[in-house]
C-alpha positions in Angstrom: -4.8 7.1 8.5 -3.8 3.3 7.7 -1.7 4.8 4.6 -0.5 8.2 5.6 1.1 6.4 8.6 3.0 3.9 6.3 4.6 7.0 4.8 4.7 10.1 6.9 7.2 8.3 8.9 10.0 8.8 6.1 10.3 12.5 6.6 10.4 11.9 10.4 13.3 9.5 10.5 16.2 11.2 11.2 14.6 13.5 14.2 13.2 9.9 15.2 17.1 8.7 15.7 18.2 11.8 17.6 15.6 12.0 19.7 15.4 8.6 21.0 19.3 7.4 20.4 18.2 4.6 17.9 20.6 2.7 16.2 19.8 2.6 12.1 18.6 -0.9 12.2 15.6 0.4 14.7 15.0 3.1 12.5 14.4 0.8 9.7 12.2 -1.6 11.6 10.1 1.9 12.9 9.3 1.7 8.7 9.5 -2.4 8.1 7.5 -3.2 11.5 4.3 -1.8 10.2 4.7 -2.8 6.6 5.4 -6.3 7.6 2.4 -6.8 10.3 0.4 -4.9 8.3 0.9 -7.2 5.1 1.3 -10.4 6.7 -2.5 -9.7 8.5 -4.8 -9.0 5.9 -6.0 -12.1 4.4 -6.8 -13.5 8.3 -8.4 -10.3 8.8 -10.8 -10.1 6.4 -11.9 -13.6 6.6 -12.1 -12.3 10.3 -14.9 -9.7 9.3 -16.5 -12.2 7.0 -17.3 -14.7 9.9 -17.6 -12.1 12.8 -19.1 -8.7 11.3 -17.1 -6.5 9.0 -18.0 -3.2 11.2 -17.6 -4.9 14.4 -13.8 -6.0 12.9 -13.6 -2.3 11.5 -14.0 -0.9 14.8 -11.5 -2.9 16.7 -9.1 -1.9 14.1 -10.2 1.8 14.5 -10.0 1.3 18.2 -6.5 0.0 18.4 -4.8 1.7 15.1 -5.6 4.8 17.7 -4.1 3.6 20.8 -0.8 2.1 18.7 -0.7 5.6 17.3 -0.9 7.5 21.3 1.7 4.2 22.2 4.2 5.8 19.3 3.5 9.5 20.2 4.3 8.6 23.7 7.2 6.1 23.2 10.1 6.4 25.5 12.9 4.7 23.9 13.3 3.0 20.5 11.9 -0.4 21.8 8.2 0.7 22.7 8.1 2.6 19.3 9.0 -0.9 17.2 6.6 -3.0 19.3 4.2 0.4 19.1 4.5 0.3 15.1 4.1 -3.1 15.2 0.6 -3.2 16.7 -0.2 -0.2 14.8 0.6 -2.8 11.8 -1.9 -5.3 12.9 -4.4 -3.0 13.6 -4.5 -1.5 10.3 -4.5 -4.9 8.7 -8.3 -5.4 10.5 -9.1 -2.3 9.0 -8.1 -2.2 5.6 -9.9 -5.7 4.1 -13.5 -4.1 5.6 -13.3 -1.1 3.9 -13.0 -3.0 0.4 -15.5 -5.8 1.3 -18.5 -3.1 2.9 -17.9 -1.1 -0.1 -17.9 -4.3 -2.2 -21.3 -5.8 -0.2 -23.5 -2.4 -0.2 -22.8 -1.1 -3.2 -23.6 -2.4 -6.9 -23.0 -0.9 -10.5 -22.0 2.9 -10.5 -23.0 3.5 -6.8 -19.9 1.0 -6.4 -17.7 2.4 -8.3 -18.3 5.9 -6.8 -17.5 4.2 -3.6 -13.9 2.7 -4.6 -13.6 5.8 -6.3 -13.8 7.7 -3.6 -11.2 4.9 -1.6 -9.1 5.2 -4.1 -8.7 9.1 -3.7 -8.6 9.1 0.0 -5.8 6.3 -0.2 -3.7 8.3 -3.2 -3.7 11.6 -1.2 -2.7 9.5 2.0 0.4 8.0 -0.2 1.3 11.1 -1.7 0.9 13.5 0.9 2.3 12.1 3.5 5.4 13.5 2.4 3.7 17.1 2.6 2.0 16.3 5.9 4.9 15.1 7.8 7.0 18.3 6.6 4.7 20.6 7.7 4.0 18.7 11.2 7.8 18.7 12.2 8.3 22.4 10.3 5.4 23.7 12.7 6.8 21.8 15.4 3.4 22.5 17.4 3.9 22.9 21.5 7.8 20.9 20.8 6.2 17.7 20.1 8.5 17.4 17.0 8.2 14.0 15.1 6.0 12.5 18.2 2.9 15.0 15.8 2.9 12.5 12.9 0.9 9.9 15.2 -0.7 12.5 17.5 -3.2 13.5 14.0 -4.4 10.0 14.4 -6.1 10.6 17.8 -8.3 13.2 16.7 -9.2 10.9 12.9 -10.0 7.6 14.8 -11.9 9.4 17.6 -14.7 10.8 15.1 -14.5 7.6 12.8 -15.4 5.8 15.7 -17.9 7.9 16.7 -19.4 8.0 13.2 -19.5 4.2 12.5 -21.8 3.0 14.7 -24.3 5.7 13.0 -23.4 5.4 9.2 -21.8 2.2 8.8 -24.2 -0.8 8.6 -23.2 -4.4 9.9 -22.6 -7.3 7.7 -20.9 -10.7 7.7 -20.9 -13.9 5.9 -24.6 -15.8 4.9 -23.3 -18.8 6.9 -20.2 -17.9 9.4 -18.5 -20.6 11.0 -15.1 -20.6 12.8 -12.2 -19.5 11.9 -9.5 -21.8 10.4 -6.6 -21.4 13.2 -4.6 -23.7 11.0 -4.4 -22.0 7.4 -3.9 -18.6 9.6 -0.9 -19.7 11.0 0.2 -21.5 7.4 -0.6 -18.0 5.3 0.8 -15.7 7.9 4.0 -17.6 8.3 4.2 -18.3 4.5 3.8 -14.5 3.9 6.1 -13.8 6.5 8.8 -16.0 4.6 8.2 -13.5 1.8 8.0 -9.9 2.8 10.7 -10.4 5.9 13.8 -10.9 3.8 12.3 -8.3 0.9 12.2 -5.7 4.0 15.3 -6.5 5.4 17.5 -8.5 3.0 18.8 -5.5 1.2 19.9 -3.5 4.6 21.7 -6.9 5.5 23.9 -7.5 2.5 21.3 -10.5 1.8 22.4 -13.0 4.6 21.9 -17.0 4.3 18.4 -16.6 6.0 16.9 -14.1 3.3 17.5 -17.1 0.9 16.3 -19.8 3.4 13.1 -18.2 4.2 12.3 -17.6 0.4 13.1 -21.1 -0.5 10.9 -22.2 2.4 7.8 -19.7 1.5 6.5 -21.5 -1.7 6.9 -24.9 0.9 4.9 -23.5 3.6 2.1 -21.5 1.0 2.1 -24.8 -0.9 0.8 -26.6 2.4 -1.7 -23.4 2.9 -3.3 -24.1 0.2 -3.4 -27.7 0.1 -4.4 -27.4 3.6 -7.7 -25.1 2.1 -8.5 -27.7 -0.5 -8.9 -30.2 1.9 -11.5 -28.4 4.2 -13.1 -27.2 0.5 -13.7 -30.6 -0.5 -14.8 -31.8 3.4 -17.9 -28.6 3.5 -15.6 -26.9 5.8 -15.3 -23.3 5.8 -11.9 -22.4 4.4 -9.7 -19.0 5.4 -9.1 -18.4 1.9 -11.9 -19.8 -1.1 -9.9 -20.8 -3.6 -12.5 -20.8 -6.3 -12.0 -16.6 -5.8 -8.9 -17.8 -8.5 -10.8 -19.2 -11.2 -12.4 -16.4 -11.9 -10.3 -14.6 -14.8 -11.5 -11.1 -13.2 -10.0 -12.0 -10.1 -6.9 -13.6 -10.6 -5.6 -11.7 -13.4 -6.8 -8.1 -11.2 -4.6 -9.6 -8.5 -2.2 -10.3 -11.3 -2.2 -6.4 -12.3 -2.4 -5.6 -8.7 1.1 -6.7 -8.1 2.8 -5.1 -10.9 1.0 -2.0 -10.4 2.0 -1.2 -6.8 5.7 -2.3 -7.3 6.0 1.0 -9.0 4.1 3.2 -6.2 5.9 2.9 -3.1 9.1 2.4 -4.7 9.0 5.4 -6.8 8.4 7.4 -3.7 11.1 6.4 -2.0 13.6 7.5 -4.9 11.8 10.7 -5.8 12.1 11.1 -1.8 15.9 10.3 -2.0 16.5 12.2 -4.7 14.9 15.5 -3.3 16.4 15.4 -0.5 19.7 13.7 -0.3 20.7 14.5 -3.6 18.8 18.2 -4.5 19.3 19.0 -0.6 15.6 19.8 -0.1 14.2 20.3 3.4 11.6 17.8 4.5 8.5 20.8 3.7 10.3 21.7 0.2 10.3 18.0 -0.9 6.9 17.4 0.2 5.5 20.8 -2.3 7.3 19.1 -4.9 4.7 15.8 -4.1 2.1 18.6 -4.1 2.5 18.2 -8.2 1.8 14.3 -7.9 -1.2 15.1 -5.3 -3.0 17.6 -7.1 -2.9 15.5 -10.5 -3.7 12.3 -9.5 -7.1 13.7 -7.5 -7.9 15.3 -11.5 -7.6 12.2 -12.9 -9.4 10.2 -9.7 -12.1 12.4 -10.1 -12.0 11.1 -14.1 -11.5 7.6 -13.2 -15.2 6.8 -12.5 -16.7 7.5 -15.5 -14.2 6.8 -17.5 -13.7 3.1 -16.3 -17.8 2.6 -16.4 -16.7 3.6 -20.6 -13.8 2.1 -21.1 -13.5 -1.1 -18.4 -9.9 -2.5 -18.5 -8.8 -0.6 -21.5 -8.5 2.6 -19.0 -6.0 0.5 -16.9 -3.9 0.0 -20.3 -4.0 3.7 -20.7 -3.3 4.7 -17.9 0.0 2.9 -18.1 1.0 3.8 -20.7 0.8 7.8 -19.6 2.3 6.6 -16.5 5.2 5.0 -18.0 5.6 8.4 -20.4 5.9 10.2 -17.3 8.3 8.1 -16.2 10.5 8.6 -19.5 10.1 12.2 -19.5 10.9 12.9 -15.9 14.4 10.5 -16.8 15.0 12.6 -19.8 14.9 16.0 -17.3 16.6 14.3 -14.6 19.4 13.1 -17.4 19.6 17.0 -19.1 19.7 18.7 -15.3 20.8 16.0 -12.8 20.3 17.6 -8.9 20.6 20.9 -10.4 18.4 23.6 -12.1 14.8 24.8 -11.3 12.6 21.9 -9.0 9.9 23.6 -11.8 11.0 21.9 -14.6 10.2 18.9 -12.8 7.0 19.3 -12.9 5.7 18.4 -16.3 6.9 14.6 -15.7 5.0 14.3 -11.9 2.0 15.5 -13.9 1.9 12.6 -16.2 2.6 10.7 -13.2 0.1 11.4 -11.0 -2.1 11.4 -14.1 -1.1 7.9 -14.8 -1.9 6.9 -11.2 -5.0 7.9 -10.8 -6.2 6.4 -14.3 -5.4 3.0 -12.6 -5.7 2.8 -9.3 -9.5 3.0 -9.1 -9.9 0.9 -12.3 -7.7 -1.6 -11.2 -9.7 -2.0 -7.9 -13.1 -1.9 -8.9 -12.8 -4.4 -12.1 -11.5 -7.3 -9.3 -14.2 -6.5 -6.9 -16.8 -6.4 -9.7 -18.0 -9.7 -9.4 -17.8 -9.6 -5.7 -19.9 -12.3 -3.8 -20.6 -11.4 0.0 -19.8 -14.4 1.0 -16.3 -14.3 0.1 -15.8 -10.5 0.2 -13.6 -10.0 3.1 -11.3 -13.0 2.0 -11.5 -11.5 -1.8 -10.5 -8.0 -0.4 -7.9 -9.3 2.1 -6.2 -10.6 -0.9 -6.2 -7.5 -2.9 -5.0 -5.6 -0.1 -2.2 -8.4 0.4 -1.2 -7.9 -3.1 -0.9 -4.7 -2.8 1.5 -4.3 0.2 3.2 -7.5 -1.5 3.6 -5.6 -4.7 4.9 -2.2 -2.6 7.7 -4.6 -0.7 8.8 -6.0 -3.7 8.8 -2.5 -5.7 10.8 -1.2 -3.4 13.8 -3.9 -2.9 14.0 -4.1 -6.8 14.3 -0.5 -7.5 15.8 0.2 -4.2 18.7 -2.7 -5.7 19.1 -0.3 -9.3 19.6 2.9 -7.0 21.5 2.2 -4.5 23.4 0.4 -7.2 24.3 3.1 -8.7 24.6 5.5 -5.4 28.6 5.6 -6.4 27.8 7.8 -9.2 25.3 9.9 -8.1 22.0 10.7 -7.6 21.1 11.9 -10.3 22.1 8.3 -11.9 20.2 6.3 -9.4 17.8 8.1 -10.0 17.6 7.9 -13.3 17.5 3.8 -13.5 14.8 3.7 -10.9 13.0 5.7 -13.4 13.7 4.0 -16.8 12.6 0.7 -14.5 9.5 1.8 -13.5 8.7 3.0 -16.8 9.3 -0.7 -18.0 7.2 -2.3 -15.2 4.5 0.3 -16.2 4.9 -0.3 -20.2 4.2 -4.3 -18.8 1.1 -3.5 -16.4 -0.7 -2.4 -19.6 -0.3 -5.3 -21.1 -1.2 -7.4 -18.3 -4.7 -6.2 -18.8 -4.7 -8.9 -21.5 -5.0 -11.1 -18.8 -8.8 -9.9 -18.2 -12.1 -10.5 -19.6 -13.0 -7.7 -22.0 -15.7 -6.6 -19.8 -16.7 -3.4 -18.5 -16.0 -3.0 -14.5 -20.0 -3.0 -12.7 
């Protein structure tokens, strides 16, 4: 849910703006709102479950994620569907650190790694078919409802999961909870704010004065966070955010990886989204079969991924970037020889190495950080993967959204094809990142 929602909304947009009259800086925070609460949360929140419960935290974020989502099905006017997106931002960021950290506290060794495995196939498909999902939805345009369908799927999801968690998913918090540190919550969310707000928005705005200010004030204000957390570490208070999780190599060069691995995801999507349908002319249902190719190979190599990272450890992660980078230079060299004409078919071959290349590191990725997980710290350990994560999409996207909209004035087909000789790059240098990491197979 948490994931399809931060992309089936791309396919709704333009019905979104008719419908409702919104002007296009709305439109863009119906997207930013929910990446930027969403990112901004997670470290809070999964210190939240640490201290309080990790189901009980879980739940609320179930609980509200599926009101947000009735809130943006039923909103009125472009207002109520921001603020609505907002919330449902929040509420995912409670959810998202207790998956990780239950998975990470109840499961050891291969039953652990079937777990994230699992995770990391649920959270793929919700990436890459939320194209597919949202074209169908507002193609089928069940009783009228239109776009207002996209949130409508959550009601059913988060009714059941509810229902189902109380049964199958067991409580667990912290050996020693204590209170939460109000203080280095307000210093990481505001520090984080002063990172992802002018990423999200900076572009759209021509880069005003205040992008810059709030970057230059984001290492001050992070700075003070985490001075702030060495203080209480050395006084036998309970900090929001350990930082002993960094000294582990496992950790910090994962997170490391992390970064560099999801600036290629979201961004990609966006310009394989662009480039379908803006530049090919591809209806919002015809552009989501072609993500059908990315879908159906990355749950191949998913499936693979388990095994193969209890053989190989971190040298799957290196492989896996490299094939994903490959893909990357073959789909450019299609792109190059047929630019927004010719078969969508001959596609193809490059989205399989893609998807291919995706799946071989995803799950790797995750499960060699959260291999030495203690359950102490797990909700603060997976609040900062998650973080990364959304971090690493904000960034992806302004950097490769900078090369192709750069080069909008010539085409397409040429943005397109410097987003893609980019990402290729950035996955060539996420294989050798895992340098960074003990030589150690994930447990």
């Amino acid at each position: 849910m948490i994931v399809l929602d931060f992309f089936i909304v791309n396919v709704a947009l333009p019905s979104m703006q008719g419908d409702l009259h919104a002007s296009p800086s709305a439109t863009e925070w119906v997207v930013a709102g929910y990446g930027l609460t969403f990112a901004t949360g997670l470290i809070t929140a999964g210190r939240l479950g640490d201290q309080h419960g990790r189901r009980r935290m879980f739940s609320i974020g179930l609980g509200l994620f599926t009101l947000a989502s009735i809130a943006c099905a039923a909103a009125p006017s472009p207002g109520v569907l921001v603020t609505a997106r907002l919330a449902q931002g929040l509420a995912a960021a409670l959810i998202s650190p207790q998956v990780l950290s239950i998975i990470g506290v109840r499961y050891t060794g291969p039953d652990r790694l079937r777990a994230l495995s699992a995770y990391a196939i649920v959270m793929g498909f919700g990436a890459v078919g939320g194209q597919l999902i949202g074209g169908l939805l507002i193609q089928a345009d069940i009783a009228g409802l239109g776009w207002r369908s996209i949130f409508l799927i959550n009601i059913p999801l988060g009714v059941a999961a509810l229902a189902l968690t109380a049964r199958l998913v067991p409580e667990s918090r912290a050996n020693h909870p204590s209170r939460l540190d109000l203080r280095g919550a307000l210093l990481v969310t505001a520090g984080l704010t002063a990172v992802v707000l002018p990423l999200i928005e900076g572009r759209q705005q021509g880069w005003p004065a205040w992008t810059w200010v709030s970057h230059g004030a984001a290492p001050i204000v992070l700075g003070t966070f985490a001075a702030q957390q060495l203080r209480r570490s050395r006084r036998g208070d309970s900090p929001l955010l350990p930082l002993t999780l960094f000294r582990q190599r496992t950790f910090s060069g994962g997170i490391v990886t992390q970064v560099a691995l999801w600036c290629g995801q979201a961004s990609f999507f966006l310009v394989l989204a662009l480039y379908l349908q803006q530049g090919r002319r591809l209806d919002a249902l015809q552009a989501g079969l072609v993500f059908t190719i990315l879908a159906v190979a990355y749950l191949a190599a998913s499936l693979r991924a388990r095994g193969l990272t209890l053989r190989y450890g971190r040298g799957l992660i290196a492989i896996g970037a490299l094939i994903l980078a490959a893909g990357h230079l073959l789909l450019l060299a299609t792109v190059v020889d047929i630019g927004t004409g010719g078969p969508v078919g001959l596609l193809a071959p490059g989205l399989l190495l893609i998807g291919t290349g995706m799946g071989l590191c995803i799950t790797p990725v995750t499960a060699t950080v959260l291999a030495s997980l203690e359950p102490q710290t797990a909700g603060a350990a997976a609040g900062v993967l998650s973080t990364m994560q959304q971090l690493g999409n904000a960034l992806g996207v302004v950097v490769t959204g900078v090369l192709f909209y750069g080069a909008l004035s010539s085409g397409f087909a040429r943005g397109f094809e410097l987003s893609l000789a980019e990402l290729a790059a950035l996955a060539t240098a996420v294989s050798a990142l895992t340098l960074l990491r003990p030589p150690r197979k994930a447990s």
